[in-house]
C-alpha positions in Angstrom: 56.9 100.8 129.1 54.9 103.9 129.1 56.4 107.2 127.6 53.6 109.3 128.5 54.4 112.5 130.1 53.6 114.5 132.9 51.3 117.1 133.0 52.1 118.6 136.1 53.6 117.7 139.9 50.1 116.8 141.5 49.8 114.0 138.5 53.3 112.6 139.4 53.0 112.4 143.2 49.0 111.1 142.5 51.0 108.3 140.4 53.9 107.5 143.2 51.0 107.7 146.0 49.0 105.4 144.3 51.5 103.0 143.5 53.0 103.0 146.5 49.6 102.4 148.8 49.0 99.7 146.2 52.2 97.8 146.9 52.0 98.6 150.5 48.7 97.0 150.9 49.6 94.2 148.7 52.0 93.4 151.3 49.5 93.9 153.9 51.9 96.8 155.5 51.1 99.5 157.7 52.4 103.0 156.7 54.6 102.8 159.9 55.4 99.2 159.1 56.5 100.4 156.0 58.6 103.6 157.2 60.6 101.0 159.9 61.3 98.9 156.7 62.4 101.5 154.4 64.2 103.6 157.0 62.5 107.0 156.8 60.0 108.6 159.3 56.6 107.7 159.2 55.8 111.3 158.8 57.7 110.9 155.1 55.2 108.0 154.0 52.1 109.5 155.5 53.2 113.1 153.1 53.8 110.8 149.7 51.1 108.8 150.1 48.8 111.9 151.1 50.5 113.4 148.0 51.5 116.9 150.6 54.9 116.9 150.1 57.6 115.8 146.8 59.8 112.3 147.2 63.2 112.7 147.0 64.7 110.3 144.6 66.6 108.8 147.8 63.2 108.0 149.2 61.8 106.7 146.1 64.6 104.2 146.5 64.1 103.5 150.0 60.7 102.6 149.9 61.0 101.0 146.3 64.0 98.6 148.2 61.2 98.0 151.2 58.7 97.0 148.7 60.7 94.6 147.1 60.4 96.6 143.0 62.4 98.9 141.5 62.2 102.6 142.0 60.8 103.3 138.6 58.2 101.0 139.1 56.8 103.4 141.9 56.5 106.1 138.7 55.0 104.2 136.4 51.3 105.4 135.6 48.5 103.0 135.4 50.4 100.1 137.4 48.1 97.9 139.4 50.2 95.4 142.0 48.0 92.1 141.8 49.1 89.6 143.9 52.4 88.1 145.9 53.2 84.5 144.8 54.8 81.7 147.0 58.5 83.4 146.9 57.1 87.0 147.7 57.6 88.4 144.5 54.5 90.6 143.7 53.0 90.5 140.0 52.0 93.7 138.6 49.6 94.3 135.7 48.7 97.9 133.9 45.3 99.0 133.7 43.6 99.3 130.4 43.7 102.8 129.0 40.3 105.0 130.0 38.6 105.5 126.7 36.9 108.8 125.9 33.2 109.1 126.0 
């Protein structure tokens, strides 16, 4: 698992938007598919995924549980959500470290 740490609040919520559009897609979900799923408004997935607004940890959870992962999945920089196999679980994979240069 990766122990970096945050620099600041944009990094985390570019982290939980990008994980989240990744699994979403994944799924081939709609943002408003995946609200009705989850339970929140689509107005709360369009501001996480548009990084405008903070997730509550309660969201985190709901849209972690409509995604079929676990919450700290969603937080987890560099995670890359590959592909569903035949019982719907989706594979992940991290993304090679950017080297300097």
């Amino acid at each position: 698992m990766n122990t970096r740490t945050w620099r600041n609040q944009t990094q985390a919520r570019k982290v939980l938007a990008q994980n989240i559009m990744a699994r979403r897609e994944a799924r081939d979900l709609t943002a408003p598919e995946l609200a009705l799923l989850a339970g929140v408004s689509r107005t709360q997935i369009h501001y996480v995924e548009r990084r405008l607004k903070s997730a509550t940890v309660d969201l985190i959870a709901a849209i972690a549980n409509a995604l079929r992962c676990e919450p700290w999945q969603l937080l987890l920089p560099r995670l890359v959500a590959t592909r569903i196999d035949r019982a719907g679980i989706l594979h992940d994979r991290m993304l090679p470290k950017k080297r300097p240069g």
